[in-house]
Backbone as CSV, one residue per row, in Angstrom:
resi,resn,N_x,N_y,N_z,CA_x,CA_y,CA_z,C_x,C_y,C_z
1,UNK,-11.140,-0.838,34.834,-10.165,-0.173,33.997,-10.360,1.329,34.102
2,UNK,-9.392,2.319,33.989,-9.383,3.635,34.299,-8.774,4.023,32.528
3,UNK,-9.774,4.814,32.182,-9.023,5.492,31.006,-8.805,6.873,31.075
4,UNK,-7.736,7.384,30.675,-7.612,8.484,31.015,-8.074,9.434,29.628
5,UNK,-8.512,10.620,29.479,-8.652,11.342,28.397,-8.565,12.549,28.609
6,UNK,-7.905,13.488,27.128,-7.032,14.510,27.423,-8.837,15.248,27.240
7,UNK,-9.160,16.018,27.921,-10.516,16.728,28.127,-10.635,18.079,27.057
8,UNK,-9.486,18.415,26.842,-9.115,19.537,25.479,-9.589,18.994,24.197
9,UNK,-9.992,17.917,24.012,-10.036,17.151,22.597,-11.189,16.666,22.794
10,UNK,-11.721,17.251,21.213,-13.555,16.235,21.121,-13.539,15.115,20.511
11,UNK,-14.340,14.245,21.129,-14.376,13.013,20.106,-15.140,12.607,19.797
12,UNK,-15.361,12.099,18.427,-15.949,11.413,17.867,-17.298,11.240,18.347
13,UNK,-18.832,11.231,17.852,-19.621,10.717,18.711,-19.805,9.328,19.009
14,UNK,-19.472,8.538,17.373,-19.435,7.186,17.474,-18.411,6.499,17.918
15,UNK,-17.201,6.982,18.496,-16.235,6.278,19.296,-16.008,6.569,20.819
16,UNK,-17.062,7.700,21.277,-17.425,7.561,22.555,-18.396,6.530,23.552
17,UNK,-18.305,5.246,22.531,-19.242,4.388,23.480,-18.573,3.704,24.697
18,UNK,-18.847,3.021,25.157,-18.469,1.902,25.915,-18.242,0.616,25.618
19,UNK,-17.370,0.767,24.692,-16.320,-0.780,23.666,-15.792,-1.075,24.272
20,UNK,-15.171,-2.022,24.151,-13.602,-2.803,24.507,-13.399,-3.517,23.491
21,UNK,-12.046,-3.307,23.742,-11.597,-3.884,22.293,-10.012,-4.742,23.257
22,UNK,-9.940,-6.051,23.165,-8.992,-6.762,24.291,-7.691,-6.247,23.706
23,UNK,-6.592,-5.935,24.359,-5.363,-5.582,24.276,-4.704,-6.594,24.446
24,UNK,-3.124,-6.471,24.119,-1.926,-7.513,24.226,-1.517,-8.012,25.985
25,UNK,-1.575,-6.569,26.738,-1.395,-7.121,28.008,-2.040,-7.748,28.540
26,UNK,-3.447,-8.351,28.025,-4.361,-8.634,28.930,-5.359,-7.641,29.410
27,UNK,-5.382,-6.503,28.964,-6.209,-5.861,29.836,-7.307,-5.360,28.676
28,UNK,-7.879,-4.240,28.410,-8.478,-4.134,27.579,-9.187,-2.494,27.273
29,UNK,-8.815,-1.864,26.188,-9.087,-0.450,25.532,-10.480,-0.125,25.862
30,UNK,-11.072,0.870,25.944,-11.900,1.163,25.543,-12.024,2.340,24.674
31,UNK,-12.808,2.977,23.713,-13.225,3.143,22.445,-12.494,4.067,22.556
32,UNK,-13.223,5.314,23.661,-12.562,6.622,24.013,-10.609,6.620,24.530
33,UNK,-10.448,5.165,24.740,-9.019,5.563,24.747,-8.402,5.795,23.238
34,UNK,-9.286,5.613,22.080,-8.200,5.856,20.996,-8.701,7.277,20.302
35,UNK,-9.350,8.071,21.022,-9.652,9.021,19.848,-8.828,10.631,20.079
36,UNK,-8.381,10.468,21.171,-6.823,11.669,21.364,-5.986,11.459,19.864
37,UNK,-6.131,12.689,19.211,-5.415,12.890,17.614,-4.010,13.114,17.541
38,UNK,-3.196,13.449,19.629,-2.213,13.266,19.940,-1.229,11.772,20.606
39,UNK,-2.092,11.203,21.426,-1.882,10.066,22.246,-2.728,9.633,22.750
40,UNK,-2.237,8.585,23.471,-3.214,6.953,23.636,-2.476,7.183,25.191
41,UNK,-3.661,6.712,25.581,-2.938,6.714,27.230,-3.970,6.091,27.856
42,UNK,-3.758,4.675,28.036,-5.016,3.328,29.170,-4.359,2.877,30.080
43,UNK,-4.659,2.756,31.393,-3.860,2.113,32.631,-5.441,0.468,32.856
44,UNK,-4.923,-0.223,33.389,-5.864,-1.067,33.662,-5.003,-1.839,34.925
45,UNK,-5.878,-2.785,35.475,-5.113,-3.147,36.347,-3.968,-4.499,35.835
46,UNK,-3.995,-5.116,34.459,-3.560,-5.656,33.594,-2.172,-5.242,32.956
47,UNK,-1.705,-3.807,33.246,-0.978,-2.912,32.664,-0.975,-2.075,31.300
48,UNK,-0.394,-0.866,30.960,-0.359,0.319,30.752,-0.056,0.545,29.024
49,UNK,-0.794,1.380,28.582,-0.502,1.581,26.949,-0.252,2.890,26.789
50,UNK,1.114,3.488,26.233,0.826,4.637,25.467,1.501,4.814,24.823
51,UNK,0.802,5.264,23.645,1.225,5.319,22.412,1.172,6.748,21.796
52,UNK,1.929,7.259,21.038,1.696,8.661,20.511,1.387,8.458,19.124
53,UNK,0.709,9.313,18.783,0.466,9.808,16.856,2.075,9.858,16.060
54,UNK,3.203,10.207,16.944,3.873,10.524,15.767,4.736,9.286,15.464
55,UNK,4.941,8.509,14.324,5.372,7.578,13.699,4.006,6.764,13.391
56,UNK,3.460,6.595,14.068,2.067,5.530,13.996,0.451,6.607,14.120
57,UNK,0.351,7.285,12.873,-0.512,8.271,12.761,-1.643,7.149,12.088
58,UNK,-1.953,6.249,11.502,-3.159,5.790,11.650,-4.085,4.705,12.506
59,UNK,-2.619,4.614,13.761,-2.954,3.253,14.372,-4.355,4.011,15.579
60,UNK,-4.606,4.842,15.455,-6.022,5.013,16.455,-7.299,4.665,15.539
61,UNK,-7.010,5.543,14.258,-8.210,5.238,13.395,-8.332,3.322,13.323
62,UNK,-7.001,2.594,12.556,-7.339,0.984,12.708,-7.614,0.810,14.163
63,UNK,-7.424,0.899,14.914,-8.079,0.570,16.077,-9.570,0.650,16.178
64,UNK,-10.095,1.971,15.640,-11.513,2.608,16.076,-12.747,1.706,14.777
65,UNK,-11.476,0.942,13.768,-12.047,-0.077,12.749,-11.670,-1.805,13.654
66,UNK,-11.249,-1.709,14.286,-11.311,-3.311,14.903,-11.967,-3.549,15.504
67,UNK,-12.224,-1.806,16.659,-13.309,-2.022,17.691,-14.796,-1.847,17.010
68,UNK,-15.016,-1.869,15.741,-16.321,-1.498,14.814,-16.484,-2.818,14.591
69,UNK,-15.571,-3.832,14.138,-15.456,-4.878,14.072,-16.066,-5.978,15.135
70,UNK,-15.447,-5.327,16.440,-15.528,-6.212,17.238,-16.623,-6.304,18.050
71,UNK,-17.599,-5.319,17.973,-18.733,-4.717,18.190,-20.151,-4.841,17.657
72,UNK,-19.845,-5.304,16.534,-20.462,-6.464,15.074,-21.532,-7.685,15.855
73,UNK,-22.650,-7.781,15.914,-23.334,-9.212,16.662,-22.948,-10.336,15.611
74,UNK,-23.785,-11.189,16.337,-23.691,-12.405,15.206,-24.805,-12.328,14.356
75,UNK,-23.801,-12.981,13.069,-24.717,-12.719,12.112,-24.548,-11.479,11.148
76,UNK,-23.802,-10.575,11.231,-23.134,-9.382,10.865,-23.069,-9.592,9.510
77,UNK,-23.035,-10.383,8.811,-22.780,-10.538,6.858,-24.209,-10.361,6.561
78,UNK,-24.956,-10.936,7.566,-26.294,-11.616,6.789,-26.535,-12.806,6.303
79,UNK,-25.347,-13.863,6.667,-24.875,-14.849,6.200,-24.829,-15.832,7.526
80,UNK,-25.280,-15.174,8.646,-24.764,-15.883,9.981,-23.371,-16.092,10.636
81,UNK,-22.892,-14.942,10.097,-20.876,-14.985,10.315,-21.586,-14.835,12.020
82,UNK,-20.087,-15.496,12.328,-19.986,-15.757,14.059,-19.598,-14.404,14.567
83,UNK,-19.164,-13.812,15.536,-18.665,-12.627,16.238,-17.422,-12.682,16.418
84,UNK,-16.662,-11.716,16.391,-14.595,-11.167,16.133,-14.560,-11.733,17.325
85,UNK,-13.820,-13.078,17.386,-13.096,-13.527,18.658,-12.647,-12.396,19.438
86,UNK,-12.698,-12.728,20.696,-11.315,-11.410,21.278,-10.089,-11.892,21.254
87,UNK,-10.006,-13.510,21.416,-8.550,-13.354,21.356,-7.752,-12.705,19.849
88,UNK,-8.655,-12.888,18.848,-8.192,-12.792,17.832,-8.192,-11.428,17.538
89,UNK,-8.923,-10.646,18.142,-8.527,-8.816,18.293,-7.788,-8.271,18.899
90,UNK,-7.212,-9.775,20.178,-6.169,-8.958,21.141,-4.820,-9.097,20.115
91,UNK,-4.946,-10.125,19.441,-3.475,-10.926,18.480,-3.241,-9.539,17.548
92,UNK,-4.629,-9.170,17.103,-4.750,-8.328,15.906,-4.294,-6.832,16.215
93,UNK,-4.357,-6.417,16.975,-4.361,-5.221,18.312,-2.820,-4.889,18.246
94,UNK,-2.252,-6.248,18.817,-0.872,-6.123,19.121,-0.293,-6.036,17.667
95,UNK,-0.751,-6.650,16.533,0.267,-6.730,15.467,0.171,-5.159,14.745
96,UNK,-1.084,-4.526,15.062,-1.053,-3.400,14.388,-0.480,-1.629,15.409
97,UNK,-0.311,-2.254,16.783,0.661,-1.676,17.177,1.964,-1.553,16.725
98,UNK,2.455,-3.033,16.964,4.066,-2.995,16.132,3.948,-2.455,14.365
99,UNK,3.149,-2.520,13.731,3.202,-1.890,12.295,3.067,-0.798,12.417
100,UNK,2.751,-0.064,13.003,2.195,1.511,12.804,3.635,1.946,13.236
101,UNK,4.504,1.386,14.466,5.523,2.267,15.008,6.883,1.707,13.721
102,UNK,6.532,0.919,12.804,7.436,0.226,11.469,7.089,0.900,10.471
103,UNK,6.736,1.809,10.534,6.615,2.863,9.148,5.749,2.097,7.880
104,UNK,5.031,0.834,8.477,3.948,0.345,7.377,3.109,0.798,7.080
105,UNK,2.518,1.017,5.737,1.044,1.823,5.659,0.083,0.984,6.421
106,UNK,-1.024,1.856,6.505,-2.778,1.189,7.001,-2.903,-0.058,6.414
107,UNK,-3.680,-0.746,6.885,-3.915,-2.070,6.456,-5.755,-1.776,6.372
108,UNK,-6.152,-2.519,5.692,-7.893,-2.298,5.514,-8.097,-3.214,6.384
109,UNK,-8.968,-3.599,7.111,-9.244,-3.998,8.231,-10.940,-5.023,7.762
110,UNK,-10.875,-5.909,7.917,-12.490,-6.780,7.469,-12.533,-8.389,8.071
111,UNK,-13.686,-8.164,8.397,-13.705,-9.895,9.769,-14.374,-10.340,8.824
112,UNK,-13.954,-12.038,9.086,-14.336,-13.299,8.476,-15.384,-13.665,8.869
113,UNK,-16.247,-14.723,7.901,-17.505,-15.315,8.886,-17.074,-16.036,9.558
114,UNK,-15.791,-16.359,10.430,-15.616,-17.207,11.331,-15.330,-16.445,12.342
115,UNK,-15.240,-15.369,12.578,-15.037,-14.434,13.528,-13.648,-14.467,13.765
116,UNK,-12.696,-14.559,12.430,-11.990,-13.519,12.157,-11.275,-12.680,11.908
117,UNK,-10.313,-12.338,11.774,-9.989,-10.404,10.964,-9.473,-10.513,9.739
118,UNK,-9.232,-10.111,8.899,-8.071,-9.964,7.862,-7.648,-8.276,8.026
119,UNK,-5.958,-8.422,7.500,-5.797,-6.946,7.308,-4.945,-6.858,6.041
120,UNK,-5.454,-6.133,5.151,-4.967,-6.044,3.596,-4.562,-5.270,3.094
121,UNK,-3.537,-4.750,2.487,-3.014,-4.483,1.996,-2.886,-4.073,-0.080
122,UNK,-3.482,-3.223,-0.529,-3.448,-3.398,-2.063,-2.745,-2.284,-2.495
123,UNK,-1.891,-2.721,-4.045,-1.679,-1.339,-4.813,-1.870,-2.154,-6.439
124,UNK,-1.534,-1.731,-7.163,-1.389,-1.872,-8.737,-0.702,-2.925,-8.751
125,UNK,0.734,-2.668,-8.017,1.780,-3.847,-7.742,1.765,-5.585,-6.716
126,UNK,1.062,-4.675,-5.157,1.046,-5.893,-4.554,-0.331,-5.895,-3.778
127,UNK,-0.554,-7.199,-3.281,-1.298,-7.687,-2.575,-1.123,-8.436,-1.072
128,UNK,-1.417,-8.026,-0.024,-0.873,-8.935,0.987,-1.992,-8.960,2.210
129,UNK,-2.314,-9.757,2.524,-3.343,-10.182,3.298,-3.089,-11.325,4.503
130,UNK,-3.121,-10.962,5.368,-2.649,-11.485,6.960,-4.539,-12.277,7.264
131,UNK,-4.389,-13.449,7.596,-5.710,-13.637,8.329,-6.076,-14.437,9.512
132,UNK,-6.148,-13.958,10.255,-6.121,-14.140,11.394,-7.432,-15.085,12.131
133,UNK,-7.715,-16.044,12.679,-8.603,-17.212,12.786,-7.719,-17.181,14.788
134,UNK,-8.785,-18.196,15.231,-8.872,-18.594,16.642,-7.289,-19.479,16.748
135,UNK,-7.215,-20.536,16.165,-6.158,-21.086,16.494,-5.401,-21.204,14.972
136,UNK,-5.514,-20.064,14.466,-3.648,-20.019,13.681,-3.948,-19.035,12.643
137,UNK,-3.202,-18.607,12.178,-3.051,-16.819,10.963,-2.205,-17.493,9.904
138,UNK,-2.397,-16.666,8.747,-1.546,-17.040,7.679,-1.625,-15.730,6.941
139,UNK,-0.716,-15.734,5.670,-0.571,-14.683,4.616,-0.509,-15.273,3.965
140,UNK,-1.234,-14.318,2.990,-1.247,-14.335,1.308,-0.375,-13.218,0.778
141,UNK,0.438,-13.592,-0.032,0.953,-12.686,-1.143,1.288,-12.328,-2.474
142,UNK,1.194,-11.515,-3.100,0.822,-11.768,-4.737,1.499,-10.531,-5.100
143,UNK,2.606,-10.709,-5.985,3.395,-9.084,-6.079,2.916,-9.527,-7.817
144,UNK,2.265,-8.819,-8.521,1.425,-8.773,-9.496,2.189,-8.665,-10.940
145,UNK,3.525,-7.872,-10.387,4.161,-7.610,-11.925,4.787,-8.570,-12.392
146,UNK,5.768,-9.508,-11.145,6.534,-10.473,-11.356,5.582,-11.988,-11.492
147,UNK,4.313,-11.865,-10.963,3.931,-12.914,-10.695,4.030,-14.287,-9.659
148,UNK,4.841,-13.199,-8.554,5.130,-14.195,-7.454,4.288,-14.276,-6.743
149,UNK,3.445,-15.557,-6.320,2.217,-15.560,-5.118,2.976,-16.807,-4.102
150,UNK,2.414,-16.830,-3.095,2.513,-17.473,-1.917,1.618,-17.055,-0.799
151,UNK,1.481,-18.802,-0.031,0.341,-18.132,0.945,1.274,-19.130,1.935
152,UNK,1.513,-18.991,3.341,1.749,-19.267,4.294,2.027,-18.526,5.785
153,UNK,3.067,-19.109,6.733,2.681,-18.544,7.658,3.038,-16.890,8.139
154,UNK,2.575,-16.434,8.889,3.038,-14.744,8.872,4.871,-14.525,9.080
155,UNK,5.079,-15.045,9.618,6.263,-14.705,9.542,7.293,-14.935,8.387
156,UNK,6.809,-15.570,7.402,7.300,-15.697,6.034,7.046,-13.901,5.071
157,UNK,5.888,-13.309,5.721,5.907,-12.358,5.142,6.203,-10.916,5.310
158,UNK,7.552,-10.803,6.578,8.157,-9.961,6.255,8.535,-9.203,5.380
159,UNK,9.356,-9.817,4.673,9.784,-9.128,3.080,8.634,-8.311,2.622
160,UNK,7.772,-8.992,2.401,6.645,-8.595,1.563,6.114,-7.376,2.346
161,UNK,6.108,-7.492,3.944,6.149,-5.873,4.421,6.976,-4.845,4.045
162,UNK,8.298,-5.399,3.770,9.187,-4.293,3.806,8.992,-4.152,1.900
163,UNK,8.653,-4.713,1.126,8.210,-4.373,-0.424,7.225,-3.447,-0.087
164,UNK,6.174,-3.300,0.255,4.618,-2.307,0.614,5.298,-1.400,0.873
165,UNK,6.124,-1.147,2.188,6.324,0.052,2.663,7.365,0.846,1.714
166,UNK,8.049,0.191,1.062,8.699,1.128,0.037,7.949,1.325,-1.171
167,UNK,6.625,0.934,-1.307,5.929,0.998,-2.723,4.948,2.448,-2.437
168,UNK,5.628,3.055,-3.574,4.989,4.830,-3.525,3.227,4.514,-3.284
169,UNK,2.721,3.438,-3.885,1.366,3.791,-4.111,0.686,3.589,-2.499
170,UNK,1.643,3.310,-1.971,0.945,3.102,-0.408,1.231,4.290,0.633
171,UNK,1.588,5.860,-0.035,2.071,6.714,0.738,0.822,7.293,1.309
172,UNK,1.531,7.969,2.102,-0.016,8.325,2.971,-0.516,9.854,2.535
């Protein structure tokens, strides 16, 4: 894999390692491709990512939290939790691409002891939590004032994206 980096820009010391974090095409990031505060720019022989800061200004930081994640040995709770699948970081990867360029806020980012992810969502008002496992994801949702909860599959919880992103307490 060839990453390219803009050489004008310092980064991070702790996101200059040698991570990977698996991508949607198949191919796979490494750490230093996300820490440009302008753009994302990875070629692999898998094919090509770039992404800019403007509309999706926190999707490098969740990234630089998946690949923290994914980087985690076993055993990481203290509890003997297993290690962040990759497929389940590549699934996770791709979904928080498409949110960042959807005007959704950050999602908090935290792996399961099964190796793995959730990404959550809180305010006063709602609750929404995506969790992501080896063979299948679901949501939780709980809008607090009305008292509506439901947990099923992700694509039921659209709406409940587009409620967050209009809820002031999630502005950036």
């Amino acid at each position: 894999m060839t990453v390219l980096f803009d050489e004008r820009v310092t980064y991070p010391a702790h996101l200059t390692h040698s991570s990977r974090i698996p991508y949607h095409s198949g191919g796979t990031l490494a750490a230093g491709a996300m820490l440009s505060a302008r753009a994302i720019r990875v070629r692999s022989s898998f094919g090509s990512l770039e992404a800019s800061s403007e509309g999706d200004s926190w999707f490098g930081e969740a990234v630089g939290d998946l690949i923290g994640w994914v980087n985690k040995d076993e055993g990481w709770d203290s509890y003997g939790a297993r290690r962040i699948s990759p497929q389940v970081a590549r699934r996770v990867a791709k979904l928080l691409h498409q949110l960042a360029s959807s005007q959704v806020p950050r999602p908090f980012i935290t792996g399961t002891s099964t190796g793995g992810l959730n990404l959550q969502w809180e305010s006063d008002r709602y609750d929404l939590q995506f969790t992501f496992e080896e063979r299948d994801s679901s949501a939780l949702y709980w809008n607090k004032e009305e008292g509506e909860e439901w947990e099923g599959p992700l694509e039921r919880a659209a709406s409940a994206l587009q409620a967050i992103t209009r809820d002031k307490d999630f502005s950036e």
